[in-house]
DRENZAFI-364799 format. One record per residue (C-alpha): residue in one letter; x, y, z; chain. Coordinates in pm, 1 decimal, always signed. Layout:
// residues N
{aa->A | xx->X | yy->Y | zz->Z | ch->A}
...
***
This chain:
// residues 170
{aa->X | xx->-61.2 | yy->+1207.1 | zz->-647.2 | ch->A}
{aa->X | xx->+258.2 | yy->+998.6 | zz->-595.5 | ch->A}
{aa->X | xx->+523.3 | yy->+1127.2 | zz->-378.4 | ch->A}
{aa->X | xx->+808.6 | yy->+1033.6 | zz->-593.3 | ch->A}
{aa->X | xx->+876.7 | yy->+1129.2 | zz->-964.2 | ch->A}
{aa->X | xx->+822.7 | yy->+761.9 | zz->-1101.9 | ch->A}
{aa->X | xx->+743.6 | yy->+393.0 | zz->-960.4 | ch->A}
{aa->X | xx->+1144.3 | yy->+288.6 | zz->-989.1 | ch->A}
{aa->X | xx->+1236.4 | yy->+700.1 | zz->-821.9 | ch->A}
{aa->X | xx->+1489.7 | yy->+645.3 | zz->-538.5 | ch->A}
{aa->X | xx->+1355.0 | yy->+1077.7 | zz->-472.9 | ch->A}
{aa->X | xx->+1072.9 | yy->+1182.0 | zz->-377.2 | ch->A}
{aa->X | xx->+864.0 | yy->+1461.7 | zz->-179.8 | ch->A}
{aa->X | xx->+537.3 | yy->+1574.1 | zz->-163.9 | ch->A}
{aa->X | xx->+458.6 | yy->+1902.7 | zz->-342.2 | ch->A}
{aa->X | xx->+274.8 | yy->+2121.5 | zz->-26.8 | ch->A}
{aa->X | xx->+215.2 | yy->+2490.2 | zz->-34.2 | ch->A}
{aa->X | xx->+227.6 | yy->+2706.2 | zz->+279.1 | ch->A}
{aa->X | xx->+217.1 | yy->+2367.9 | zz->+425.2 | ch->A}
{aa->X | xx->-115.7 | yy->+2345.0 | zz->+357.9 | ch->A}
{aa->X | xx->-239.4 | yy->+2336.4 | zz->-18.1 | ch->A}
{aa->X | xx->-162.0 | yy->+2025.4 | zz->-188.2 | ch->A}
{aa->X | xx->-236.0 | yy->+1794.8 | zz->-438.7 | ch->A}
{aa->X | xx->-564.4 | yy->+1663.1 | zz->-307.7 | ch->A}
{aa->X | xx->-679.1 | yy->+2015.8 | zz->-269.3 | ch->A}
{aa->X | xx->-650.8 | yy->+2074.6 | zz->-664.4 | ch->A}
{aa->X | xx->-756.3 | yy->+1753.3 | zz->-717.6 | ch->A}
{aa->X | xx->-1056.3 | yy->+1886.5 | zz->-540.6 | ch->A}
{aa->X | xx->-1041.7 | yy->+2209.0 | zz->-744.1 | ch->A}
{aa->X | xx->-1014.1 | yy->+1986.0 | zz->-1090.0 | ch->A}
{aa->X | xx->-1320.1 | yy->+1786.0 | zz->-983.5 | ch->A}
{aa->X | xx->-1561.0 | yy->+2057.0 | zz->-887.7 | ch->A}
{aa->X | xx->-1481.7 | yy->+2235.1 | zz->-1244.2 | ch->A}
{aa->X | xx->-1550.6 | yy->+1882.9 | zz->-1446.3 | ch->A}
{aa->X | xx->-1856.3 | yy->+1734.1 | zz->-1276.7 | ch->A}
{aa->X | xx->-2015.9 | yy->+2113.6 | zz->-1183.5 | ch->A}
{aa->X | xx->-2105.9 | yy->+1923.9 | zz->-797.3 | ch->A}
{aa->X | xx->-1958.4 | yy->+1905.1 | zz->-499.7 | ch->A}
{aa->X | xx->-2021.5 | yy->+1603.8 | zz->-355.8 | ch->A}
{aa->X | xx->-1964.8 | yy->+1454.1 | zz->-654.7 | ch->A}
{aa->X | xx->-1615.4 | yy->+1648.7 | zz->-684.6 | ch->A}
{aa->X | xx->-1535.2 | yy->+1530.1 | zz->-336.9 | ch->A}
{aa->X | xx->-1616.4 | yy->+1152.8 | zz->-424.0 | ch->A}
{aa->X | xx->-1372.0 | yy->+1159.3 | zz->-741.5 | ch->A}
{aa->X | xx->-1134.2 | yy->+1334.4 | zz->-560.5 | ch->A}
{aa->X | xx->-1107.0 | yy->+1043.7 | zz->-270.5 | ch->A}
{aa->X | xx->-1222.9 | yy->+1290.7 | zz->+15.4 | ch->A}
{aa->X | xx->-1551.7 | yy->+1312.9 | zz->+250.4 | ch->A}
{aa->X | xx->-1812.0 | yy->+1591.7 | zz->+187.7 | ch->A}
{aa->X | xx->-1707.0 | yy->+1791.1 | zz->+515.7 | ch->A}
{aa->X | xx->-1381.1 | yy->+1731.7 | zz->+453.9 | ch->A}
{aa->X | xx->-1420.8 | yy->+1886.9 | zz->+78.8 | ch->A}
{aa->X | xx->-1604.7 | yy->+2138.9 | zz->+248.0 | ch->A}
{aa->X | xx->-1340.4 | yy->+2244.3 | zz->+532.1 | ch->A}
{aa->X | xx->-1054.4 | yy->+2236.8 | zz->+235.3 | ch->A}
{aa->X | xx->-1255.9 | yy->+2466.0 | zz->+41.9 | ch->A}
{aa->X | xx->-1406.7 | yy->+2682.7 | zz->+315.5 | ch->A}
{aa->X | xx->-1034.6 | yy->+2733.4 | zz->+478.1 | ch->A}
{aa->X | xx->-908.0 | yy->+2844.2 | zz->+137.0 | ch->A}
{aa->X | xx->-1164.3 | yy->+3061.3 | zz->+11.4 | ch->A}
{aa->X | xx->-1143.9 | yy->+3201.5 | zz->+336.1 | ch->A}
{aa->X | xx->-807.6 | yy->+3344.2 | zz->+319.1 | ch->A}
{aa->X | xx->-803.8 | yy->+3369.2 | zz->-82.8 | ch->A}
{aa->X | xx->-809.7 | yy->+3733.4 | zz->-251.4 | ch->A}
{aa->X | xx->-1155.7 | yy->+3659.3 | zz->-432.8 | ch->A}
{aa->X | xx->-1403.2 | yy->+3343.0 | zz->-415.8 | ch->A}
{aa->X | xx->-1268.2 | yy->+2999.9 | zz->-528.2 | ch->A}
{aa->X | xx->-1661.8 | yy->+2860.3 | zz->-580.9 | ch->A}
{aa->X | xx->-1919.3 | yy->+2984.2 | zz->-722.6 | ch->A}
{aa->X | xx->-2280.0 | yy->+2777.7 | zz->-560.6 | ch->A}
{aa->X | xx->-2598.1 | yy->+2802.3 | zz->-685.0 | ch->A}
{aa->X | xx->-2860.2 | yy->+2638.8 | zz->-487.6 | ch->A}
{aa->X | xx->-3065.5 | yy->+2378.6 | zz->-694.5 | ch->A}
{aa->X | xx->-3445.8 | yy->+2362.0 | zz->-714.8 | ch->A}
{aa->X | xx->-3582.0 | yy->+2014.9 | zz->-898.6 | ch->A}
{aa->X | xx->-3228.4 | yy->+1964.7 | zz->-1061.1 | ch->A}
{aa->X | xx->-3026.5 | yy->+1982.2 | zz->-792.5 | ch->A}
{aa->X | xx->-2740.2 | yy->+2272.8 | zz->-714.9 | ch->A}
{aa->X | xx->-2467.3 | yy->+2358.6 | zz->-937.9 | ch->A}
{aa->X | xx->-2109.3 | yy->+2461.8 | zz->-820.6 | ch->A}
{aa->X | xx->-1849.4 | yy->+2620.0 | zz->-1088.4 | ch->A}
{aa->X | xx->-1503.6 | yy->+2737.1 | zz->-1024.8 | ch->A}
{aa->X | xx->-1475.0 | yy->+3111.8 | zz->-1061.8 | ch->A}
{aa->X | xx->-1167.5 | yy->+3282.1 | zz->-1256.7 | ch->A}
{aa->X | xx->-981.1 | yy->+3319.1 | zz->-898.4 | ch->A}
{aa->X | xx->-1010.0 | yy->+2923.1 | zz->-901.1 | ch->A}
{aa->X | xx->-894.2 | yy->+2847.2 | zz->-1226.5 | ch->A}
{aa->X | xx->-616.4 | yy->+3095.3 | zz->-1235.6 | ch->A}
{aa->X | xx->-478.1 | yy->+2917.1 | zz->-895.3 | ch->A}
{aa->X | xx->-501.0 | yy->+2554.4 | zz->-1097.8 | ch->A}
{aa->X | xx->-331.6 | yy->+2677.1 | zz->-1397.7 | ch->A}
{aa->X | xx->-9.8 | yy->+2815.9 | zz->-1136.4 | ch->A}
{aa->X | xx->-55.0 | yy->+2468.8 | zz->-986.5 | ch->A}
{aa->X | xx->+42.5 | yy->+2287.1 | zz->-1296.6 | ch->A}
{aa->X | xx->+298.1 | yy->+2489.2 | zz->-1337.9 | ch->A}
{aa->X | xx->+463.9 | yy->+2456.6 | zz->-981.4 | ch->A}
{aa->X | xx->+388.7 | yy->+2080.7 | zz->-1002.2 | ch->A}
{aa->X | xx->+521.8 | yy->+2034.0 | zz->-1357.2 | ch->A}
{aa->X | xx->+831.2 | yy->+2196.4 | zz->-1224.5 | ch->A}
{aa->X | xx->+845.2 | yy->+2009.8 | zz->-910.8 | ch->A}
{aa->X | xx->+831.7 | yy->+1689.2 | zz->-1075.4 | ch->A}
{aa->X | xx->+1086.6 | yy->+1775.1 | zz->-1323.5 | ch->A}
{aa->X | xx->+1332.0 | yy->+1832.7 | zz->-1012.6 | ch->A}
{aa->X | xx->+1260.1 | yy->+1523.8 | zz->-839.9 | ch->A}
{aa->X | xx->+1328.2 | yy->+1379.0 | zz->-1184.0 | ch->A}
{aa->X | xx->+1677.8 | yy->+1555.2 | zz->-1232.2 | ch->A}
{aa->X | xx->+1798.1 | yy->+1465.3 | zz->-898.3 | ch->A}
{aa->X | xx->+1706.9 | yy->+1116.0 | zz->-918.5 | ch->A}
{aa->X | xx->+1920.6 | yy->+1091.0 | zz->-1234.7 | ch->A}
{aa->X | xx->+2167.4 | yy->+1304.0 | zz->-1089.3 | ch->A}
{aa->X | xx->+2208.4 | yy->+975.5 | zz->-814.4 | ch->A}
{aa->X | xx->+2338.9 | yy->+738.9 | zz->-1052.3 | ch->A}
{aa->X | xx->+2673.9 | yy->+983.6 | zz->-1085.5 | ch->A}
{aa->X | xx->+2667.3 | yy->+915.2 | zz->-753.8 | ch->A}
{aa->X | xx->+2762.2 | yy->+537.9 | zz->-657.5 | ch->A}
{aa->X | xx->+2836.7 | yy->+550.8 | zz->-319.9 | ch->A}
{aa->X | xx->+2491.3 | yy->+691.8 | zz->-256.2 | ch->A}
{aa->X | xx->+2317.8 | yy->+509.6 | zz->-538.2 | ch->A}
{aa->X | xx->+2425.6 | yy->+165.1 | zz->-419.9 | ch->A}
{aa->X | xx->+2272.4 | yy->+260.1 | zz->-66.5 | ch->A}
{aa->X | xx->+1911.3 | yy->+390.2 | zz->-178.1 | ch->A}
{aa->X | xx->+1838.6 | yy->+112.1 | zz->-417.1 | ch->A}
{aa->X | xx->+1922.1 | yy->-154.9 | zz->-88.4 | ch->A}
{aa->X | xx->+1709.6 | yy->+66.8 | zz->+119.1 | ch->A}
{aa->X | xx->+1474.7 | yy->+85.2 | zz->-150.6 | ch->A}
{aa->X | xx->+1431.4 | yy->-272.5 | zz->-149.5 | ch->A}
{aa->X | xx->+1061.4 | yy->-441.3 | zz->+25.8 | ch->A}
{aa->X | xx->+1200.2 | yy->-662.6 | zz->+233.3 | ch->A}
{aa->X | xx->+1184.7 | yy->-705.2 | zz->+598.7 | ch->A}
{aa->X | xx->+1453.2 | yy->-584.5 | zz->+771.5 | ch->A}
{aa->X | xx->+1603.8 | yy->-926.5 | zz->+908.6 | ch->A}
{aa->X | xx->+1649.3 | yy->-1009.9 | zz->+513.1 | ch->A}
{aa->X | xx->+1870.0 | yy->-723.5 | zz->+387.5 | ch->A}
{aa->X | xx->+2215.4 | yy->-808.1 | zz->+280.2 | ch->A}
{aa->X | xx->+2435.5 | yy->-653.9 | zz->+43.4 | ch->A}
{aa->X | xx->+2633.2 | yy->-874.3 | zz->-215.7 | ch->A}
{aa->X | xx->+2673.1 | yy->-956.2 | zz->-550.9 | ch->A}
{aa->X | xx->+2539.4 | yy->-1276.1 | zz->-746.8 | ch->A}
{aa->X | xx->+2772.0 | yy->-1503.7 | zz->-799.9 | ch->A}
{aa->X | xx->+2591.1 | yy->-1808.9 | zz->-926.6 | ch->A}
{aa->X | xx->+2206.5 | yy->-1847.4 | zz->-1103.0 | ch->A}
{aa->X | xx->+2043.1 | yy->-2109.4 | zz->-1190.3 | ch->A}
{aa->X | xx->+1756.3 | yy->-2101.9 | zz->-1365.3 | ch->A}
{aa->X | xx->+1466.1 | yy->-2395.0 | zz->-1421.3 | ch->A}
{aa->X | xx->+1160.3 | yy->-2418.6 | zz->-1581.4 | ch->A}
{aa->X | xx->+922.5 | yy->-2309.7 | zz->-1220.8 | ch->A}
{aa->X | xx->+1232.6 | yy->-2209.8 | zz->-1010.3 | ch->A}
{aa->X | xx->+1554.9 | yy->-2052.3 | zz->-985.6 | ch->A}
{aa->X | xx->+1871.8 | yy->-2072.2 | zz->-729.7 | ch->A}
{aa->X | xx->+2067.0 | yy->-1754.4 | zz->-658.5 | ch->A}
{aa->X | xx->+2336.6 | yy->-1739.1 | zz->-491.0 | ch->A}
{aa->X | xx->+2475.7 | yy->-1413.7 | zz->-324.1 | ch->A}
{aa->X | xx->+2858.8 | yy->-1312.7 | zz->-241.8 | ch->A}
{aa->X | xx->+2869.9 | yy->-1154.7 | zz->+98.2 | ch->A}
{aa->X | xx->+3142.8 | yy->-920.9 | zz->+157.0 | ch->A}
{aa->X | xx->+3280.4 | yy->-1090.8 | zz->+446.3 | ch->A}
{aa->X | xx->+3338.7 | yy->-1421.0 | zz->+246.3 | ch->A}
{aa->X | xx->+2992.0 | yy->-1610.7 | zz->+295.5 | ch->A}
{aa->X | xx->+2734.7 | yy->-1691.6 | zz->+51.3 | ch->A}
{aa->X | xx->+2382.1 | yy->-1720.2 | zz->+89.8 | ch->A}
{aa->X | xx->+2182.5 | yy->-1909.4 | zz->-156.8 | ch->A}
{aa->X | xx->+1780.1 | yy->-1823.4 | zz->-245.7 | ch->A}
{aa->X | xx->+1531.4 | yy->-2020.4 | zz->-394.6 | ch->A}
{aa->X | xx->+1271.6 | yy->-1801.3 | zz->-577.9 | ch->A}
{aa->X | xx->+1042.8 | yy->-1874.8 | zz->-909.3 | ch->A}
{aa->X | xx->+1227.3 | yy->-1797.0 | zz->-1224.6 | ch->A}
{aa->X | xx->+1007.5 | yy->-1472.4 | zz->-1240.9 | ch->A}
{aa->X | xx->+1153.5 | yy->-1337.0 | zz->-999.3 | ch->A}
{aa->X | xx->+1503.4 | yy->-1432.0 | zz->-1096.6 | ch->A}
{aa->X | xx->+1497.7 | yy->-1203.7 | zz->-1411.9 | ch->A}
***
């Protein structure tokens, strides 16, 4: 799961419990209770088998009752369900995360009452290198047909003028 509460989010912060438990861990969790495998939980979920297996192993190992429930397959293959212990520790996930997300979302509007600090993040938000950051304000576009010129106030006095495709100019 993204770190940050949307694509455009100037906040963001991984949601990690007892530094520990995190989203790829329910993701795990999620997996295991829709495909009934394992392996194939561990594939949808973006993780190895052993690593699956170590997440899984180190919780169960320190959770109140069993997070898996195995069987070992004959002909058909094994079968792996999540027990009630399992499910009941998704559901508070959901919740926690839900909540979490919702925060990240409140303090990244809570930024734009904020200028000073607003102004900053979005520059430092920007992907550019670092020998290309200036801070300015347009003070002359023009646009053509392929490309576009934009020109850029610098607060000490100078200008600095771009050539990009008109794309990027709007």
């Amino acid at each position: 799961m993204k770190a940050s509460a949307d694509p455009g989010s100037l906040v963001g912060g991984e949601l990690r419990l007892a530094g520990r438990l995190d989203a790829r861990f329910f993701a795990l969790l999620e997996a295991i209770g829709a495909t009934g495998s394992i392996t194939r939980a561990a594939r949808t979920a973006g993780l190895s088998y052993k690593g699956a297996w170590l997440l899984l192993e180190s919780a169960g190992n320190l959770a109140a009752a069993p997070l898996v429930a195995s069987a070992s397959g004959g002909a058909g293959g094994g079968r792996s369900e999540l027990t009630d212990a399992a499910r009941a520790l998704l559901e508070a996930w959901r919740t926690v995360h839900a909540e979490h997300r919702a925060f990240l979302l409140a303090q990244d509007a809570r930024l734009a009452t904020l200028p000073a600090l607003h102004g900053l993040l979005r520059r430092m938000s920007m992907k550019t290198s670092a020998r290309n950051q200036f801070a300015g304000s347009v003070s002359a576009l023009t646009l053509g047909p392929v490309s576009a010129e934009v020109t850029i106030a610098l607060a000490g006095g100078g200008e600095i003028t771009a050539t990009m495709t008109s794309a990027a100019a709007r």
